[in-house]
C-alpha positions as CSV (number, residue, x, y, z in Angstrom):
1,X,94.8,-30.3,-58.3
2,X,93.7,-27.0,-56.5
3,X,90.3,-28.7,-56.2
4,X,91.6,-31.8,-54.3
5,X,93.5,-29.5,-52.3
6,X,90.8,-27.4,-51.1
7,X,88.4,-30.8,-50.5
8,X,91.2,-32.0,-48.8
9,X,91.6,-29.0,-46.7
10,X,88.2,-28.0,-45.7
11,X,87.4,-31.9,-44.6
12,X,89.8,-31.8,-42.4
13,X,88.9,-28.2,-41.3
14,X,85.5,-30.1,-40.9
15,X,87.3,-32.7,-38.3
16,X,88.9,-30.3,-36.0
17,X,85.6,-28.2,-35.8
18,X,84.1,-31.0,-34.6
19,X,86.7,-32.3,-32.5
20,X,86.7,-29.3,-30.8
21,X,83.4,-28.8,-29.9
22,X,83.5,-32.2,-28.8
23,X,79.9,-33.3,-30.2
24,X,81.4,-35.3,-32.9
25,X,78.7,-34.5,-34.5
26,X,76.7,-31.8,-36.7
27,X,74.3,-29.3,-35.2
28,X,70.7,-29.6,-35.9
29,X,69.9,-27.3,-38.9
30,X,68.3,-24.3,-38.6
31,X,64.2,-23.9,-39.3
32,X,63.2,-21.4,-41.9
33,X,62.1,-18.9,-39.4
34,X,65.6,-19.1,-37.5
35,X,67.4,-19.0,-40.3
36,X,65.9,-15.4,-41.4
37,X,66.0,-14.2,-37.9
38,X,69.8,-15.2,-38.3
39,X,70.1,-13.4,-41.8
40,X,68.4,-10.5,-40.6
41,X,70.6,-10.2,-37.6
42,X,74.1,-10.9,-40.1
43,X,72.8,-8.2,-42.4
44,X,72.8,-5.8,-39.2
45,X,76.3,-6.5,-38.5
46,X,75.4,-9.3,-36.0
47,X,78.9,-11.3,-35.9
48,X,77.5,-13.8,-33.6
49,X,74.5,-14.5,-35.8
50,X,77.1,-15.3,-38.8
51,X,78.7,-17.7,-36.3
52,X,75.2,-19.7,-35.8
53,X,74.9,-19.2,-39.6
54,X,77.9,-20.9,-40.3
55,X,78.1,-23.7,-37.4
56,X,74.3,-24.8,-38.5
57,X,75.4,-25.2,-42.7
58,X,78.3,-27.8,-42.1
59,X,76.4,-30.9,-42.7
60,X,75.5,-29.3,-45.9
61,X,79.3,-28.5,-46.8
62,X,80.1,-31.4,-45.7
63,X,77.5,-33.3,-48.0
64,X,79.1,-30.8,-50.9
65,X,82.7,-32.0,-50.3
66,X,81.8,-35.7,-49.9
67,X,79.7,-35.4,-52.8
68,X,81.9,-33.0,-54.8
């Protein structure tokens, strides 16, 4: 039940990101090199770089919720 609730929740979560950025759309994903240079930045207290982190992994959550 809690399970279906939190698929259900971060789907739509999933919408309204993308309905506010407007794209409809995911980003492109990150390349290996950006993706360290993003990690390394996070780990240094870079809260923008967990932003790009985070925007760039939704197709992936979004395969894991569809997917389950």
């Amino acid at each position: 039940m809690l399970g279906a609730f939190l698929g259900y929740a971060l789907s739509n979560l999933l919408f309204v990101i993308l309905h506010v950025t407007g794209s409809g759309s995911f980003p492109r994903p990150l390349t290996a090199k950006e993706e360290r240079e993003y990690l390394e930045r996070f780990q240094n207290g870079d809260m923008e770089a967990r932003s790009k982190l985070i925007e760039h992994n939704l197709r992936l959550v979004a395969h894991i919720i569809k997917n389950g």
